[in-house]
C-alpha positions in Angstrom: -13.8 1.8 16.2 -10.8 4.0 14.8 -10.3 7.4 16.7 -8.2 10.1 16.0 -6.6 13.1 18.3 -6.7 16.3 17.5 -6.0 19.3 19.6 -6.0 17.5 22.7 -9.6 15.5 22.3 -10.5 12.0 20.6 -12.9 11.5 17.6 -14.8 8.8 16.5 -16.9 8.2 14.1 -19.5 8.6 15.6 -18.9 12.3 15.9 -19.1 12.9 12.0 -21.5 10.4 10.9 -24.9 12.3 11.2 -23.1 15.7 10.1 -22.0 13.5 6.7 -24.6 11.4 6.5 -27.3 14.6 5.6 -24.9 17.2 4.5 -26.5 19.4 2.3 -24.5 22.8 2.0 -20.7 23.5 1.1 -21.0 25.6 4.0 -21.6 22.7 7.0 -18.7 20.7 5.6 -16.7 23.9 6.0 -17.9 24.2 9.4 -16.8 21.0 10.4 -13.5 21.3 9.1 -13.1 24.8 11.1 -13.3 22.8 14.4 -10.5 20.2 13.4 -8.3 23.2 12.2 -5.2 23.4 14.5 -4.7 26.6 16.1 -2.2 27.6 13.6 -4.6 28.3 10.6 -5.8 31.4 12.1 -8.0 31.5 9.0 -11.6 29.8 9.2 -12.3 27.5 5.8 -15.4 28.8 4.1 -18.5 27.0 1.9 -17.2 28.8 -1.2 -13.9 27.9 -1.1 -14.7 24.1 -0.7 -16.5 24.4 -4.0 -14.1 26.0 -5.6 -11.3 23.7 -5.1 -13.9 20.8 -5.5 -14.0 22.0 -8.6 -11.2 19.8 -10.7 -11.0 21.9 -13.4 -8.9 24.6 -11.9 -6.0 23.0 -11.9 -3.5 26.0 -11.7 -4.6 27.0 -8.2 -5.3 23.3 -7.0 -2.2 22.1 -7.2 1.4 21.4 -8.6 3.4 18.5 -10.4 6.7 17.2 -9.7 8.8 13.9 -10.6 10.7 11.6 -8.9 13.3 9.2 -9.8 12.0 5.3 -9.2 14.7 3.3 -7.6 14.7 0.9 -10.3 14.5 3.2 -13.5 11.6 5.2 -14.4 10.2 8.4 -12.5 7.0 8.7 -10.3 4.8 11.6 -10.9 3.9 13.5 -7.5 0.8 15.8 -7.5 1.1 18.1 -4.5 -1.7 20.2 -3.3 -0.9 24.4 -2.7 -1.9 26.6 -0.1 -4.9 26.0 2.0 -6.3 22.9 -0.4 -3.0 21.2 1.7 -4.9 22.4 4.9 -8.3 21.0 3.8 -6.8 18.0 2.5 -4.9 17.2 5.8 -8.2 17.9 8.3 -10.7 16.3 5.6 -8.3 12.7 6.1 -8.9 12.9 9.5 -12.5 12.6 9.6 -11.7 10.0 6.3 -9.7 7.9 8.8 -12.0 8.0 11.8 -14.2 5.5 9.3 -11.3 3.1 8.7 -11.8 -0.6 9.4 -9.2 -1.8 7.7 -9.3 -5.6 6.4 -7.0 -8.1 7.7 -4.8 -8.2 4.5 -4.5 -4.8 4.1 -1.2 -3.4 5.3 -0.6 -0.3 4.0 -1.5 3.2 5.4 -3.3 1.6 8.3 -2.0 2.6 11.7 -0.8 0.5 13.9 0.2 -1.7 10.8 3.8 -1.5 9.0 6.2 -3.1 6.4 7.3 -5.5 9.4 4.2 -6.8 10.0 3.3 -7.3 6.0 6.1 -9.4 5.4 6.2 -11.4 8.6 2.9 -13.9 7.5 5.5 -14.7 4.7 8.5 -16.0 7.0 10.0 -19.4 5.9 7.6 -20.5 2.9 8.5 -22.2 0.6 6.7 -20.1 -2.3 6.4 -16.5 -2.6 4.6 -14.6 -5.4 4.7 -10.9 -5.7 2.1 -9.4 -8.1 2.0 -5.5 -8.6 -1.4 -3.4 -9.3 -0.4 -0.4 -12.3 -0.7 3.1 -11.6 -2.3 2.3 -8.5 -3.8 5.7 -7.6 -4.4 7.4 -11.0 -6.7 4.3 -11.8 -9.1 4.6 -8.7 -11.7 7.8 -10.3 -13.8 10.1 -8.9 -17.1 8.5 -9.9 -15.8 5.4 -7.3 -14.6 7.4 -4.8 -18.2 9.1 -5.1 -20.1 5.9 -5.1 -18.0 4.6 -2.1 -18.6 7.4 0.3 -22.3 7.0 -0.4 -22.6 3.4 0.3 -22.5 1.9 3.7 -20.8 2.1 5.6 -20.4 5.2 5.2 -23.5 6.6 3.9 -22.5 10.0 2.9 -25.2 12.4 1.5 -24.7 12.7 -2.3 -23.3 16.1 -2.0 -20.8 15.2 0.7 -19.9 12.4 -1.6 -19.8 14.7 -4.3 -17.4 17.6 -2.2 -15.1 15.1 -0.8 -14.3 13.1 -3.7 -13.2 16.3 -5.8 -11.3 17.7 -3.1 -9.5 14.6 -2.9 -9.0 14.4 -6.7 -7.3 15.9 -9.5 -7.8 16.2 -13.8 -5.3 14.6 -16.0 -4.1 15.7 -19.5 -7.0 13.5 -21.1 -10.1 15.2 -19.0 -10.4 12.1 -16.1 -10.8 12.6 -12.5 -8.3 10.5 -10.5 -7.1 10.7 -7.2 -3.7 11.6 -6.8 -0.3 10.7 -6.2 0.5 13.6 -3.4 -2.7 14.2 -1.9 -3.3 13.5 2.2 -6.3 11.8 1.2 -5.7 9.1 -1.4 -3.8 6.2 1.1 -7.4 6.3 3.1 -9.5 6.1 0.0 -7.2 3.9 -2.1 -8.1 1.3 1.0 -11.9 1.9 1.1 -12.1 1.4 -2.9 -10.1 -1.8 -2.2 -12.2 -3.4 0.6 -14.5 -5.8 -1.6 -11.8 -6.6 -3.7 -9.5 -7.5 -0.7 -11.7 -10.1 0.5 -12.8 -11.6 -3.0 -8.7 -12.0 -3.1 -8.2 -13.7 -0.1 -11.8 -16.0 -0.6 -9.7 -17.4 -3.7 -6.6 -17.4 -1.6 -7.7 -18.7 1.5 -9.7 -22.0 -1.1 -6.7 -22.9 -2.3 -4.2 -22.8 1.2 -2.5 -19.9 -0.1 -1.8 -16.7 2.7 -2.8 -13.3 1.3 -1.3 -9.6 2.3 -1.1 -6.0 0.7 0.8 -3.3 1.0 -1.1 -0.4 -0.9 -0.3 -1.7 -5.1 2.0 -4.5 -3.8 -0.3 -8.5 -3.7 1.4 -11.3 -1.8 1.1 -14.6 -2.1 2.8 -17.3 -0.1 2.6 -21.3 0.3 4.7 -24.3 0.4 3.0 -26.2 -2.2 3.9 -26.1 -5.6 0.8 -24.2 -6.9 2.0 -20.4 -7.4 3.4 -19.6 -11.1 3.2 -16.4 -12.6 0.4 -17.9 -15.4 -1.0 -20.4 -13.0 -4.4 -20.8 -12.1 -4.2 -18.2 -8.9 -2.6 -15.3 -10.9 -5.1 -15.8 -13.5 -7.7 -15.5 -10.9 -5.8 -12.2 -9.3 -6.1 -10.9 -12.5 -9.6 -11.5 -13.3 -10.8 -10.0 -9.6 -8.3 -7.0 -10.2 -9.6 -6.1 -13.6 -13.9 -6.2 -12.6 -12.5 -3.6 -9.9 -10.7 -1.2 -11.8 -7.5 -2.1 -11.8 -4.5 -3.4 -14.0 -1.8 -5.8 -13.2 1.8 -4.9 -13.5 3.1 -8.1 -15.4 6.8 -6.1 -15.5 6.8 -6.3 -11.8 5.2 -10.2 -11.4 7.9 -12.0 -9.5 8.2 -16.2 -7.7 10.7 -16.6 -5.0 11.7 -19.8 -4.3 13.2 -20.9 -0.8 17.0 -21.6 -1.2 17.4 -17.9 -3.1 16.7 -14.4 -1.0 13.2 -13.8 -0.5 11.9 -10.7 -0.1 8.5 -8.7 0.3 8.1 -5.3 0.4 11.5 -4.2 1.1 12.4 -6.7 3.8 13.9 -10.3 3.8 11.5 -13.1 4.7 13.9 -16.4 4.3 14.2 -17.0 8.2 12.8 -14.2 9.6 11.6 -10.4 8.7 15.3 -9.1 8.2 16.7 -5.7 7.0 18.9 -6.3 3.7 22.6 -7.2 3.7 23.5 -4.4 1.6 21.4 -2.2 4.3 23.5 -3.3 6.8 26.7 -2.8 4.6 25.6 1.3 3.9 24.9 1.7 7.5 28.2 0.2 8.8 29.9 1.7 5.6 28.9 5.4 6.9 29.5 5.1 10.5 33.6 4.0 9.5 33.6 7.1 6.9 32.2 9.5 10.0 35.1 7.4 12.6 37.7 7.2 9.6 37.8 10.7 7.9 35.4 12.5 9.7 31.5 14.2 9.3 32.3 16.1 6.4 33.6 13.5 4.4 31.1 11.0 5.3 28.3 13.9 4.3 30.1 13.8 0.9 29.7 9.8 1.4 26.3 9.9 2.0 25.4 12.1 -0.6 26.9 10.5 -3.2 24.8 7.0 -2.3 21.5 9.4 -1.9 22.1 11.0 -5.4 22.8 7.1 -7.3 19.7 5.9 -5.8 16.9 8.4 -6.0 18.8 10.9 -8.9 18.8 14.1 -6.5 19.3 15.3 -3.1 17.7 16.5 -0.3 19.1 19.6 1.8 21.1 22.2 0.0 23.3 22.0 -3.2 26.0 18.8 -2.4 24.9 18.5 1.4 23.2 15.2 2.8 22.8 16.0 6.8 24.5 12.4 7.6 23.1 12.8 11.4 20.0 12.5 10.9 20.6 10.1 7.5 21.6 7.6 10.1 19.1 8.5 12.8 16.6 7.3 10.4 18.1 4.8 9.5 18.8 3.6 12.6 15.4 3.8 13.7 14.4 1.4 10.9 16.2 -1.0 11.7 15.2 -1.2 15.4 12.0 -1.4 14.2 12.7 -4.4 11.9 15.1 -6.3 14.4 14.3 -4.7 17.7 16.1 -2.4 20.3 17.5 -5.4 22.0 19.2 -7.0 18.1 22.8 -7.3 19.2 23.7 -5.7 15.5 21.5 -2.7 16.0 22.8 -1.8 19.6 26.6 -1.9 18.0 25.4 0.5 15.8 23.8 2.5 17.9 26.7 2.8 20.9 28.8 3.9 17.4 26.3 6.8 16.4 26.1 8.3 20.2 29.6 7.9 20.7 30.2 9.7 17.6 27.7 12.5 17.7 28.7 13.4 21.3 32.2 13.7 20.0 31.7 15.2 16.9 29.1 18.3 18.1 31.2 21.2 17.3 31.9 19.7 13.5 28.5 18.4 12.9 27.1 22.2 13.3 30.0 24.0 11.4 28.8 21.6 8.8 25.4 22.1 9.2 25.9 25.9 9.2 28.4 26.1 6.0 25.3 23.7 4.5 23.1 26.3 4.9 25.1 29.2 4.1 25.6 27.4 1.0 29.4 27.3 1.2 29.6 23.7 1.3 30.4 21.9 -2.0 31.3 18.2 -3.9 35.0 18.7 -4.0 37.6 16.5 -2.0 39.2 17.9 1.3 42.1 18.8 -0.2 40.7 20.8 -2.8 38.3 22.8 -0.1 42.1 23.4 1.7 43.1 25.0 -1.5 40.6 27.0 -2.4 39.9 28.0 0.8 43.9 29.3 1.2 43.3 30.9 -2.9 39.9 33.1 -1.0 42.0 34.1 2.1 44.5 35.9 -0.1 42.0 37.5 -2.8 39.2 39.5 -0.5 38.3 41.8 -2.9 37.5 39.4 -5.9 35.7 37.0 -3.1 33.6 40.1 -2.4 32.7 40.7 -5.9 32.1 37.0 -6.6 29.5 37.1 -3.6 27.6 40.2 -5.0 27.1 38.8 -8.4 27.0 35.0 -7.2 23.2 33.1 -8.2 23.8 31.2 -5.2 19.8 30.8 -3.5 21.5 30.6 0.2 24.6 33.2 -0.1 24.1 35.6 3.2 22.9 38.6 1.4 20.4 36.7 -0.2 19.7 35.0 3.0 19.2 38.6 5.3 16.9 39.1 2.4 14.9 36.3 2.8 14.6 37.0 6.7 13.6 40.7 6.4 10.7 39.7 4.3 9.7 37.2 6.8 9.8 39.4 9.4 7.8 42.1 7.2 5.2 39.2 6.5 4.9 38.2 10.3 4.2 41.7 11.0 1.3 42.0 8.8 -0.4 39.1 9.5 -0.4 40.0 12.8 -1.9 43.5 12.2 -4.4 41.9 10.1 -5.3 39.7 13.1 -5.0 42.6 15.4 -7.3 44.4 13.4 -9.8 41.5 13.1 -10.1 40.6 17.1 -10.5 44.7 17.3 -13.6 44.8 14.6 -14.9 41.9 16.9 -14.6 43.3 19.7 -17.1 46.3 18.5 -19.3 44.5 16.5 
């Protein structure tokens, strides 16, 4: 049975089930949410307010659209919830997860379950097949979700079922209900709507000697017999399962991989055994000499030049990429794909210490100019120059600053943190005031 922490105590299922199972006011949902809320949300969740942003239709004060570049062309739209639907959304997948039971091929957005362990049923065939399921949250509707929550086993009461799925979903441009890109809530669900059709998939598979895995949209197929084509008999049968479910393969993104060329499944290489890429290796290795060679500010500029050709923007501020943590990340992958005792990954790793140990006084001038917005994508010797051009013109660099539309310049930025300050005090007179009212009533 799946069990989640929160504040200190362990939850089961169990502790929701009978509260779910014959829900029947806005108001007890609310209720249970208010005792999952972390001490932070000093602001209990009411009935009303659930129904409100159950309520798909208001879109403006749900929630907010954004786009990402794809790696490989394209953009992803994100749907990101505002406000305190975030908070409902993040307590509400809580309780969601408590019910997980997660299939055996089903890989992603499970815990305990990663990437690593996705690819590694793959290692050393001979065949691999990658199939891809299209637009794989925006197809999965409300009406399922509904349906799902009410059957066991989960056995939600119809207004539960009717509560949760709108709080997890949002309207497109052509009036449907779809759960979202961006939402807390959607990796859970998009694994309960995909339970029957995960095991019809691997029934098929499993007939035919053929080893099954997925990894949310991505379908993987592997064998050493000669039976896996992109029209053959299996991917017809995908295909057919796929399509009485909801869903729509990808046939841009349908892929063989024969032994003998690199083979690769969700990110990671499976020829031998579950590997990071070469050219992961290479950016890694590439960054640490920049940092050794010409130091953090240059490999920051390194960095963010890679970030930028890869994803079509940058994290951080204006033409920063904090390369510390860049490569802590990074780092951290790899362990977890090779292991903290790969020969490769300790090299790298005596390199990073070594070099962050050394480098602490430049990595938080860097940090620092970052912030203050001072740092830009110009080579060093042009930062010399300008920087000797400002030194002997105080006046104009004055006036520059007071009319500058830089978002971090200081004066901008004391601005920013007197109005925190003003808003910290007020909340706290509003919850002075409130304990005091209490305290009378």
């Amino acid at each position: 049975m799946a069990t989640r922490t929160v504040n200190g105590r362990e939850y089961t299922k169990a502790d929701f089930e009978n509260r779910l199972r014959y829900l029947n006011d806005a108001q007890e949902l609310a209720k249970l949410l208010n005792e999952l809320k972390e001490p932070l949300i000093y602001s209990d969740f009411r009935g009303k307010q659930l129904s409100f942003f159950a309520d798909t239709n208001n879109i403006r004060r749900r929630c907010k659209t954004f786009r990402l570049r794809k790696k490989h062309g394209g953009y992803r739209e994100i749907t990101a919830p505002k406000g305190r639907l975030h908070d409902v959304l993040h307590i509400l997948n809580i309780v969601l997860q408590t019910y997980d039971e997660p299939t055996p091929w089903a890989y992603g957005f499970v815990c305990g379950r990663s990437v690593v362990d996705n690819a590694r049923p793959h290692v050393g065939k001979r065949y691999i097949l990658n199939l891809d399921l299209k637009n794989f949250f925006p197809t999965i509707t409300r009406r399922q979700v509904a349906d799902c929550l009410m059957a066991e086993p989960f056995g939600f009461s119809s207004l539960a079922a009717e509560l949760v799925s709108g709080l997890a979903t949002v309207r497109t441009d052509n009036g449907e209900e779809v759960l979202a890109q961006g939402f807390a809530t959607s990796p859970t669900l998009s694994n309960f709507i995909c339970r029957e059709m995960d095991k019809e998939i691997a029934g098929v598979a499993a007939a035919q000697g053929i080893t099954f895995t997925r990894y949310a949209d991505d379908l993987t197929f592997s064998s050493d017999a000669d039976i896996l084509r992109p029209q053959g008999e299996l991917a017809q049968q995908v295909k057919t399962i796929v399509e009485r479910y909801g869903f729509i393969l990808n046939e841009a993104k349908t892929h063989l991989q024969r032994r003998g060329r690199r083979q690769e499944v969700t990110g990671l290489m499976v020829t031998e055994k579950v590997n990071v890429s070469r050219r992961y290796v290479r950016e890694i290795r590439s960054l640490l000499y920049i940092w050794e060679r010409y130091g953090y500010e240059d490999a920051c500029q390194a960095a963010w030049k890679s970030y930028k050709l890869q994803h079509g923007k940058t994290k951080g501020h204006q033409h920063h990429v904090p390369l510390n943590k860049v490569l802590g990340g990074k780092l951290n992958y790899m362990k977890m794909v090779r292991g903290a005792d790969d020969p490769l990954y300790q090299r790298f790793v005596s390199r990073y210490t070594s070099l962050q140990q050394t480098n602490k006084r430049e990595v938080k001038e860097v940090e620092y100019k970052a912030y203050m917005g001072e740092y830009l994508s110009i080579s060093a010797k042009d930062r010399m120059t300008r920087a000797a051009v400002l030194s002997n013109d105080n006046t104009s660099t004055r006036q520059r600053g007071a009319t500058s539309s830089n978002p971090y310049d200081p004066g901008k930025k004391n601005k920013r943190i007197l109005n925190f300050i003003v808003m910290v005090i007020i909340l706290v007179a509003i919850i002075l005031i409130k304990l005091f009212l209490k305290s009378r009533l």
